[in-house]
PyMOL Python script that loads the backbone (N, CA, C, O; Angstrom):
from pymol import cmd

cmd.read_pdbstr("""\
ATOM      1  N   UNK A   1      58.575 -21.343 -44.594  1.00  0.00           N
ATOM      2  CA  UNK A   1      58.140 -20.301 -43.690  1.00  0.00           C
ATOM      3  C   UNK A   1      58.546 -20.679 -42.261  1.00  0.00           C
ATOM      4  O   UNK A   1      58.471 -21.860 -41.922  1.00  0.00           O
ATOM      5  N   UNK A   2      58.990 -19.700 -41.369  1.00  0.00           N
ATOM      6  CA  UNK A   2      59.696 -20.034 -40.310  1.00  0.00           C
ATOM      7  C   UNK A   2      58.396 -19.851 -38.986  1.00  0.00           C
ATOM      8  O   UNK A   2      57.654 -18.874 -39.089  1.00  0.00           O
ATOM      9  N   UNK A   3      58.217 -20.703 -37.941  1.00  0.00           N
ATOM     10  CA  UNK A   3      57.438 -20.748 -37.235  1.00  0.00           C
ATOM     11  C   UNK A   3      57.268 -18.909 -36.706  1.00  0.00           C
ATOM     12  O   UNK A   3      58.290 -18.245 -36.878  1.00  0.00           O
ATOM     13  N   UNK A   4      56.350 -18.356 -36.255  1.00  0.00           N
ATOM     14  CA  UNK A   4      56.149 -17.481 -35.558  1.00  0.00           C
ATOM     15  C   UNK A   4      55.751 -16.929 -33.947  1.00  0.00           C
ATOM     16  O   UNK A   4      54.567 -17.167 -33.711  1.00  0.00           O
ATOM     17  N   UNK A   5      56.279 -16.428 -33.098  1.00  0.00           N
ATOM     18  CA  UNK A   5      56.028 -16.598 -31.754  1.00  0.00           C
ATOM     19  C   UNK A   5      54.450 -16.113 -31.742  1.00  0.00           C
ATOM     20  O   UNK A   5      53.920 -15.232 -32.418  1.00  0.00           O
ATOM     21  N   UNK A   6      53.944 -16.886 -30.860  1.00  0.00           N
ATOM     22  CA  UNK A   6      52.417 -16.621 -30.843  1.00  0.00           C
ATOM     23  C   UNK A   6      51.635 -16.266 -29.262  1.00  0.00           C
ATOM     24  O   UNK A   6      50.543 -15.754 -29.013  1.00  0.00           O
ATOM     25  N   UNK A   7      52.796 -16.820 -28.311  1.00  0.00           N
ATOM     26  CA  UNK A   7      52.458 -16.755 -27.134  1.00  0.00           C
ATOM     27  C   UNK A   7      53.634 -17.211 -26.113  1.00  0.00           C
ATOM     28  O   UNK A   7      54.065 -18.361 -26.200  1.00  0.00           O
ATOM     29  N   UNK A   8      54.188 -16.258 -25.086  1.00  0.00           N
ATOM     30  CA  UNK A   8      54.521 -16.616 -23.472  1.00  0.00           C
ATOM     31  C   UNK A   8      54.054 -16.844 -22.829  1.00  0.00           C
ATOM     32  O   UNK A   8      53.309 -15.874 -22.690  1.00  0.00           O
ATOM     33  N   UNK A   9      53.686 -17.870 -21.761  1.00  0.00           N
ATOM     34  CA  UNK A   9      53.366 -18.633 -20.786  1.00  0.00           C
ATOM     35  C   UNK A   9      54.791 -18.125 -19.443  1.00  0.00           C
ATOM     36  O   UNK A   9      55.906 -18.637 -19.342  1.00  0.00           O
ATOM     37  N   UNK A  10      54.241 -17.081 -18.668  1.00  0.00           N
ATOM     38  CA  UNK A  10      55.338 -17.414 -17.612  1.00  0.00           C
ATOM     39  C   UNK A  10      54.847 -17.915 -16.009  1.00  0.00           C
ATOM     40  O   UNK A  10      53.674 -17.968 -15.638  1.00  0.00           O
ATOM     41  N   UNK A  11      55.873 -18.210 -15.299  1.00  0.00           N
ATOM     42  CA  UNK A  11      55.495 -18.723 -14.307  1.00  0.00           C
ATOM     43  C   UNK A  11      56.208 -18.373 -12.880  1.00  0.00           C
ATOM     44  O   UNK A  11      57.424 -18.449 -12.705  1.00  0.00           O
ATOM     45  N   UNK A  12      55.352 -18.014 -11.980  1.00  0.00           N
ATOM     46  CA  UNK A  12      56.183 -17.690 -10.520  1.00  0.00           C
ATOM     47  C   UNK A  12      55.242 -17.629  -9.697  1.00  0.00           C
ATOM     48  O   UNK A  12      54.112 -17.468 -10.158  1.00  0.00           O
ATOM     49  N   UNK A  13      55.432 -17.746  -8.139  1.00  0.00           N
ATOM     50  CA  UNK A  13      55.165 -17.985  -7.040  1.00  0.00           C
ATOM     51  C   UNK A  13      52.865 -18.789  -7.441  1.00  0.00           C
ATOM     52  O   UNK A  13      51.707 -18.376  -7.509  1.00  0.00           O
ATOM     53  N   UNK A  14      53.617 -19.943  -7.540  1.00  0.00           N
ATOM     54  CA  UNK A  14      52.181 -20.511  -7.957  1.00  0.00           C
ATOM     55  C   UNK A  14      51.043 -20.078  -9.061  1.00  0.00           C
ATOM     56  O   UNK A  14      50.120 -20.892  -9.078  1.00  0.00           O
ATOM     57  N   UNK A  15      50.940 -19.360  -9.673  1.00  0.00           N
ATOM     58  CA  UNK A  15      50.490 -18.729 -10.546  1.00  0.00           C
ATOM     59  C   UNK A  15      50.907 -18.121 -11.970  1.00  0.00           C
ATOM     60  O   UNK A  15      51.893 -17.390 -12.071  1.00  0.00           O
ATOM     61  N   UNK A  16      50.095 -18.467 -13.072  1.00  0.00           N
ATOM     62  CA  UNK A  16      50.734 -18.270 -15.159  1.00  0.00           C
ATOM     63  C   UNK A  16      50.332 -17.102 -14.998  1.00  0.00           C
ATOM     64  O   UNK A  16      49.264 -16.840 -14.444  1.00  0.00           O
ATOM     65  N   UNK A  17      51.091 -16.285 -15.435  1.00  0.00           N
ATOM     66  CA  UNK A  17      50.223 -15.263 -17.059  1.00  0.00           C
ATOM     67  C   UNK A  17      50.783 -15.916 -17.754  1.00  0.00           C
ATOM     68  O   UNK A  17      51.381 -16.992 -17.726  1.00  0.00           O
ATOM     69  N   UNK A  18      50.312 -14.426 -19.078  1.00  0.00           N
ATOM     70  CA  UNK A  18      50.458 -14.967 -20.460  1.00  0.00           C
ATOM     71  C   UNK A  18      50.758 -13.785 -21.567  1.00  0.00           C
ATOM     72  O   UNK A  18      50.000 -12.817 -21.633  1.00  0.00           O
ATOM     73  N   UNK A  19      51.664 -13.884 -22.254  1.00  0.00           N
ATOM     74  CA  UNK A  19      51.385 -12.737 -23.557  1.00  0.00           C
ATOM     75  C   UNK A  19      51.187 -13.358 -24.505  1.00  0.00           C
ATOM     76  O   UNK A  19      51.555 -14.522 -24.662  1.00  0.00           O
ATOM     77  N   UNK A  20      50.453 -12.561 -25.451  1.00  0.00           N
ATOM     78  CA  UNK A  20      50.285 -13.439 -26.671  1.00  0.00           C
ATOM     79  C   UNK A  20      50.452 -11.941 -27.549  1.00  0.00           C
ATOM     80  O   UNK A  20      50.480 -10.798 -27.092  1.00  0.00           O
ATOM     81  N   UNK A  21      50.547 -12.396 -28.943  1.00  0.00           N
ATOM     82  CA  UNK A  21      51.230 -11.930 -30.011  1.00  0.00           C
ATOM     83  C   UNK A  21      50.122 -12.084 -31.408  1.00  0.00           C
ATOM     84  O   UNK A  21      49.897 -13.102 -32.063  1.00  0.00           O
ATOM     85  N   UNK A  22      49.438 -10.445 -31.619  1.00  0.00           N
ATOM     86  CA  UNK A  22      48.336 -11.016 -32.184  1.00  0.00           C
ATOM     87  C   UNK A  22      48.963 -10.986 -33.791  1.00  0.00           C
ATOM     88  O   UNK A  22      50.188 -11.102 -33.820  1.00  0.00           O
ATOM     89  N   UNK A  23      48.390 -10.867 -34.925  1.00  0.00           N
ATOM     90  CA  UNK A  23      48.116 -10.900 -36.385  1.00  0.00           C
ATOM     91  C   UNK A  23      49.250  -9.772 -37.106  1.00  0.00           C
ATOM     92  O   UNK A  23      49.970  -9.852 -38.102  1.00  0.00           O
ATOM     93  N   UNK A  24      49.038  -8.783 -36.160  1.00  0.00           N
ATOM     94  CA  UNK A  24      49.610  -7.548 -36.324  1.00  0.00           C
ATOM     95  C   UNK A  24      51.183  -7.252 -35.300  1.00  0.00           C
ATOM     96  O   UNK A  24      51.729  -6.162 -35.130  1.00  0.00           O
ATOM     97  N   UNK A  25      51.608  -8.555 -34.765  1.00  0.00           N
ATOM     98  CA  UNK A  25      52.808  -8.438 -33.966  1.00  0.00           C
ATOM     99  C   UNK A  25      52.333  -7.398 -32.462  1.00  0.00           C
ATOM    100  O   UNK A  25      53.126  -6.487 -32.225  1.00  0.00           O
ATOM    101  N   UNK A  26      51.276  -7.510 -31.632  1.00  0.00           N
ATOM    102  CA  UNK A  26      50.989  -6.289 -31.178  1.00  0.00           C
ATOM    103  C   UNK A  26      50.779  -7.435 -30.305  1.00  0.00           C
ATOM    104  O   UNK A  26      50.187  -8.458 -30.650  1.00  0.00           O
ATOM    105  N   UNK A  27      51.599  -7.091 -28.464  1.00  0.00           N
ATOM    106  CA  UNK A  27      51.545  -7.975 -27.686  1.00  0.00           C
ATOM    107  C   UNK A  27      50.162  -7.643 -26.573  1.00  0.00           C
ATOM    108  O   UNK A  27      49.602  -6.564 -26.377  1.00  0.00           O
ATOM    109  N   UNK A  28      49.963  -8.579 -26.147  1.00  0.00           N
ATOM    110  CA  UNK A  28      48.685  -8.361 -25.301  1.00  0.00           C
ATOM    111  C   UNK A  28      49.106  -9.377 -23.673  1.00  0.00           C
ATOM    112  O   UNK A  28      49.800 -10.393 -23.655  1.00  0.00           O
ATOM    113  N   UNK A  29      48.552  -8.819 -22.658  1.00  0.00           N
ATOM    114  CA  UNK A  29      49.568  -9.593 -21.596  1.00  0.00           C
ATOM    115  C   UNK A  29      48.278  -9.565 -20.719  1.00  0.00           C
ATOM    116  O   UNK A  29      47.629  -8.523 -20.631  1.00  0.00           O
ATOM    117  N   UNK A  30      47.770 -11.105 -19.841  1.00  0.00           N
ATOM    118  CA  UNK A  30      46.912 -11.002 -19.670  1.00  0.00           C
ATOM    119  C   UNK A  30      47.458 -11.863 -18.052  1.00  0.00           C
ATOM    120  O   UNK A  30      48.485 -12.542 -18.019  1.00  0.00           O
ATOM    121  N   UNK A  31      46.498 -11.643 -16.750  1.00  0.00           N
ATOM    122  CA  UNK A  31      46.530 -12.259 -15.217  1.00  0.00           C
ATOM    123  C   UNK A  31      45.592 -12.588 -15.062  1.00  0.00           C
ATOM    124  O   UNK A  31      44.796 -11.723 -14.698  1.00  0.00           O
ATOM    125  N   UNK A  32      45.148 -13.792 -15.201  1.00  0.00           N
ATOM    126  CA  UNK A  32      43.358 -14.147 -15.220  1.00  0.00           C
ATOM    127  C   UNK A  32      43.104 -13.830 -13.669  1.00  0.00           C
ATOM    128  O   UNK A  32      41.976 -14.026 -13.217  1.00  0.00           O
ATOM    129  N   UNK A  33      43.953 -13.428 -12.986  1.00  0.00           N
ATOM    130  CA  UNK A  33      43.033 -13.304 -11.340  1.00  0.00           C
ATOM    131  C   UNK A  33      43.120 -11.796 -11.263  1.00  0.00           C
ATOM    132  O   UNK A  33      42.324 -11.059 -10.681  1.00  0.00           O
ATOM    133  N   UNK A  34      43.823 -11.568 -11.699  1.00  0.00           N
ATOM    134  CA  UNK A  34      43.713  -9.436 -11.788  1.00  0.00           C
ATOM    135  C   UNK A  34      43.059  -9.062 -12.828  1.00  0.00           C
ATOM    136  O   UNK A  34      42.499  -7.973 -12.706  1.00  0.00           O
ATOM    137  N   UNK A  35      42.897  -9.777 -14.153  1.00  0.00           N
ATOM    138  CA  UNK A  35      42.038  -8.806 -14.999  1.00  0.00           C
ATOM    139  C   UNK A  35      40.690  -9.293 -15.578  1.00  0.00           C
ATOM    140  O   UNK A  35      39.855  -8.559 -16.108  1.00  0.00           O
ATOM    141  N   UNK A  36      40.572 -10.855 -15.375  1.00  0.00           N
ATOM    142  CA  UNK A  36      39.819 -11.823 -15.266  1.00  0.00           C
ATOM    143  C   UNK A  36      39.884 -12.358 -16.985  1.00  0.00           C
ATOM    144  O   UNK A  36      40.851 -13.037 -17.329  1.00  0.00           O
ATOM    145  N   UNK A  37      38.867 -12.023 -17.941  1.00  0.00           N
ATOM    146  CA  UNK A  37      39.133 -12.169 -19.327  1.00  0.00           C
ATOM    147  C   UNK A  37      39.630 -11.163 -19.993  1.00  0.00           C
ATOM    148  O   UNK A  37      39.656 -11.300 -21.216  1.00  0.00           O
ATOM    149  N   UNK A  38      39.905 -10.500 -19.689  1.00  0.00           N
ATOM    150  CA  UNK A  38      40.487  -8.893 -20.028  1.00  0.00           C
ATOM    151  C   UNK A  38      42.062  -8.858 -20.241  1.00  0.00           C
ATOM    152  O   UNK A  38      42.776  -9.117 -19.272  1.00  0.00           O
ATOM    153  N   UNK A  39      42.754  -8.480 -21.736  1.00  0.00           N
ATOM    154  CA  UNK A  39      44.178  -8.313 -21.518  1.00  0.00           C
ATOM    155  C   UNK A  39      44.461  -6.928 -21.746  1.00  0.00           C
ATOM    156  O   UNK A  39      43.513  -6.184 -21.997  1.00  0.00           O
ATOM    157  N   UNK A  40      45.504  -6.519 -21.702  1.00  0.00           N
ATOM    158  CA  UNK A  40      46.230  -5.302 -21.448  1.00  0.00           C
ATOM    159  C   UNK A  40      46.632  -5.305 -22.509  1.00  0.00           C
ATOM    160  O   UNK A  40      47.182  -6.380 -22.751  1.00  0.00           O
ATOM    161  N   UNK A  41      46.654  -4.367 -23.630  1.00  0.00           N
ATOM    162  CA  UNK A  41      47.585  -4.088 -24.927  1.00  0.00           C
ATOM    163  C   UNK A  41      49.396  -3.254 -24.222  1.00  0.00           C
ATOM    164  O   UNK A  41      49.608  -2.155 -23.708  1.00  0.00           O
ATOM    165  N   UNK A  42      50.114  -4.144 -24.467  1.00  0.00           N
ATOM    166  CA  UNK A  42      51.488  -3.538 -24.385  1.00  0.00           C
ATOM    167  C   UNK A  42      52.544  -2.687 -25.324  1.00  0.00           C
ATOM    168  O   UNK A  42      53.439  -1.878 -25.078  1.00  0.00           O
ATOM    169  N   UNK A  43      51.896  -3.375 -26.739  1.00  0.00           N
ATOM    170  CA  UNK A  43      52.865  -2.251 -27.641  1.00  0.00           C
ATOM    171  C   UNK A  43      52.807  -3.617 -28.953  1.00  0.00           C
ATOM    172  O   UNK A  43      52.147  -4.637 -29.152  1.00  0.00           O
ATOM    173  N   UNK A  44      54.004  -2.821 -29.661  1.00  0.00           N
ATOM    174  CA  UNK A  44      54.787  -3.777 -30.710  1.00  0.00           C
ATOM    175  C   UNK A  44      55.841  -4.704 -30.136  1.00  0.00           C
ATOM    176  O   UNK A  44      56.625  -4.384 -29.243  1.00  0.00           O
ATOM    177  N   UNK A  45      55.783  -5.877 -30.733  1.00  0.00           N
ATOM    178  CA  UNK A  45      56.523  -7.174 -29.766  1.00  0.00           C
ATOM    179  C   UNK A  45      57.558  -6.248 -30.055  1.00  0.00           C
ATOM    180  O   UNK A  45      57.815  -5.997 -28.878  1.00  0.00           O
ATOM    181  N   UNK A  46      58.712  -5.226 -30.972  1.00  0.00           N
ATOM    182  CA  UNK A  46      59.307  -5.196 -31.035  1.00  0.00           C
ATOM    183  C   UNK A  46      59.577  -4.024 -30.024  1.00  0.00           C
ATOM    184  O   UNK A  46      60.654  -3.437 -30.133  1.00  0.00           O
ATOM    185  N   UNK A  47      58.684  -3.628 -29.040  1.00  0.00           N
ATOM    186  CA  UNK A  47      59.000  -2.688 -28.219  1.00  0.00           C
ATOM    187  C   UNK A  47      58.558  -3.430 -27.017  1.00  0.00           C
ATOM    188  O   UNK A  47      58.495  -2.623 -26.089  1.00  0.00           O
ATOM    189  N   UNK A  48      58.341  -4.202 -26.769  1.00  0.00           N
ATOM    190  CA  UNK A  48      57.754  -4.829 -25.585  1.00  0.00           C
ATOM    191  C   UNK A  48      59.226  -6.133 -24.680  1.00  0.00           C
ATOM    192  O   UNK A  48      59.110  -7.289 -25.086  1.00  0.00           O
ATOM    193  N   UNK A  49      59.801  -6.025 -24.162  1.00  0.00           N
ATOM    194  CA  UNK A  49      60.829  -6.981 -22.897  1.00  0.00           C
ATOM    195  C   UNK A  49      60.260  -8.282 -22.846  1.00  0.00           C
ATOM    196  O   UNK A  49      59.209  -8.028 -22.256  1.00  0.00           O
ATOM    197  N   UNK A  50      60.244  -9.565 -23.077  1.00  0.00           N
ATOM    198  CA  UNK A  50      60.049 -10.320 -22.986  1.00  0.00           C
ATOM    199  C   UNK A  50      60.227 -11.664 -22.465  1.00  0.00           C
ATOM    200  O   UNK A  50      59.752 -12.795 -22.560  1.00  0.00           O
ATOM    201  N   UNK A  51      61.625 -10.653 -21.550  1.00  0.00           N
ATOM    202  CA  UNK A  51      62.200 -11.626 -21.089  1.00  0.00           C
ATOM    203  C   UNK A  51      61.448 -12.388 -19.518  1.00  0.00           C
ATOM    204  O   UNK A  51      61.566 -13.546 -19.117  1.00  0.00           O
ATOM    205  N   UNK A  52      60.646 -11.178 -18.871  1.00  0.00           N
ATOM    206  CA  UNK A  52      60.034 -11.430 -17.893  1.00  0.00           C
ATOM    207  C   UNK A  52      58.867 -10.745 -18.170  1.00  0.00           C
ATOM    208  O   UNK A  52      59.009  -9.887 -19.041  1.00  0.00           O
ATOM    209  N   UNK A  53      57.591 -10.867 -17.636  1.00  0.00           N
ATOM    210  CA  UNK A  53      56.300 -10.263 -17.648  1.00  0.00           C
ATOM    211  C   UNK A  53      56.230  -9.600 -16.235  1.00  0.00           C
ATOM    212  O   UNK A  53      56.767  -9.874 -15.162  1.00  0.00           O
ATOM    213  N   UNK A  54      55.044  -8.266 -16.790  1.00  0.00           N
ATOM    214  CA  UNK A  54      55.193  -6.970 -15.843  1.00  0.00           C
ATOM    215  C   UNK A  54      55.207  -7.523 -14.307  1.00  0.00           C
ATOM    216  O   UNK A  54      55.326  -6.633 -13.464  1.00  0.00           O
ATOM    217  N   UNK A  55      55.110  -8.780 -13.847  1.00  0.00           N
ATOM    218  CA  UNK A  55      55.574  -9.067 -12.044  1.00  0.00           C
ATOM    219  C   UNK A  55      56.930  -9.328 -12.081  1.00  0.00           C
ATOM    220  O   UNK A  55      57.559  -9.202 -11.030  1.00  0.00           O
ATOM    221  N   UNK A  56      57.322  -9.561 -12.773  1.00  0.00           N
ATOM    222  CA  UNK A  56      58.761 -10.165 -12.413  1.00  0.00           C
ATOM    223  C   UNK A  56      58.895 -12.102 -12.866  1.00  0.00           C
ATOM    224  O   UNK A  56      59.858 -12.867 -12.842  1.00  0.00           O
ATOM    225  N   UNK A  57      57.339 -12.317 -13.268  1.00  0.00           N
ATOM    226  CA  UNK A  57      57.532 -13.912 -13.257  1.00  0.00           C
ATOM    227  C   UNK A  57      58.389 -14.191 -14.477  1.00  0.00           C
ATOM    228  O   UNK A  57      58.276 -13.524 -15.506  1.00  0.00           O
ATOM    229  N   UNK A  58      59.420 -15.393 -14.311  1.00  0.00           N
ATOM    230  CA  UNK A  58      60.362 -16.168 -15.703  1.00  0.00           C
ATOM    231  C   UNK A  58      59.464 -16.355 -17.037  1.00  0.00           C
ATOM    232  O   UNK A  58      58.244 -16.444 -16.899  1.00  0.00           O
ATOM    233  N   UNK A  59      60.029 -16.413 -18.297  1.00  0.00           N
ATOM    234  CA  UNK A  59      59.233 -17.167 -18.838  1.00  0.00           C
ATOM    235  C   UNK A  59      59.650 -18.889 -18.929  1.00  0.00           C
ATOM    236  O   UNK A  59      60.742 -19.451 -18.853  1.00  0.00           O
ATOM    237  N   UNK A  60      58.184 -19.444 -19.136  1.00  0.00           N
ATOM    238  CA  UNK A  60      58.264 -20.983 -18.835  1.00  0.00           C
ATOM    239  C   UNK A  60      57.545 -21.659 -19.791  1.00  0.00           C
ATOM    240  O   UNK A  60      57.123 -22.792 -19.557  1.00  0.00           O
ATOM    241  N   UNK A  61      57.339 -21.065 -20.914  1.00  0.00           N
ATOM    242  CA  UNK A  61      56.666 -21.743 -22.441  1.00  0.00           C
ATOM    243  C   UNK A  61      56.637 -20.704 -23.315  1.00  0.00           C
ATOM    244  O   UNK A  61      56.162 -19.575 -23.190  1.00  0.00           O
ATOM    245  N   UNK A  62      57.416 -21.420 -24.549  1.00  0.00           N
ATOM    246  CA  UNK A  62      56.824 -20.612 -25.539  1.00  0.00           C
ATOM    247  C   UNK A  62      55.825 -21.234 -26.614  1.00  0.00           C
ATOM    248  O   UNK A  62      55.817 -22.464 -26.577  1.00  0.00           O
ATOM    249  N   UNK A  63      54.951 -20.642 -27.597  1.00  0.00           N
ATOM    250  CA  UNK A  63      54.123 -20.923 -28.234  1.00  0.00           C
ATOM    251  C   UNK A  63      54.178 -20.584 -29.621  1.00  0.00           C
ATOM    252  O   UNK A  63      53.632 -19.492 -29.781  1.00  0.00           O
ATOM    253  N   UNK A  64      54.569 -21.020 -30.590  1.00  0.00           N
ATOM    254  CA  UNK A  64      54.694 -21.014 -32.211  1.00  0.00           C
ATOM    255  C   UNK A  64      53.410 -21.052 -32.529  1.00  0.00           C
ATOM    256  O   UNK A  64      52.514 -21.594 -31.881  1.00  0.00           O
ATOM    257  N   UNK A  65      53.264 -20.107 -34.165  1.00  0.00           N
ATOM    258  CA  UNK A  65      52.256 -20.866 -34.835  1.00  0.00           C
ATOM    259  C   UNK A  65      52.820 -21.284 -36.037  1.00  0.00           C
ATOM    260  O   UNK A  65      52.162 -21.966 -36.823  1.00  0.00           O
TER     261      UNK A  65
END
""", "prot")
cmd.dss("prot")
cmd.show_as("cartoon", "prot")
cmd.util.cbc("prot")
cmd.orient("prot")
């Protein structure tokens, strides 16, 4: 079985988000200082850009399970 993406970690001007990738492939994208514990549902990973998260920050980890 081949690892599965489980989570982005990106990073820019001092400050992470994060997407994560739940059970159902359905991404969730979260700014702990804008939404506090609260994430945002974005779609199907397979409709969702991943190359950058909604500021513009790089990504800078990825996360397998």
């Amino acid at each position: 079985m081949w690892p599965r993406l489980a989570g982005i970690v990106y990073y820019g001007v001092r400050h992470f988000t994060t997407r994560f990738v739940d059970a159902e492939n359905q991404v969730w994208f979260n700014d702990g200082i804008a939404l506090g514990r609260h994430s945002l549902h974005e779609g199907h990973i397979d409709d969702v850009n991943m190359m950058r998260d909604k500021t513009g920050k790089d990504r800078d980890m990825f996360i397998y399970r």
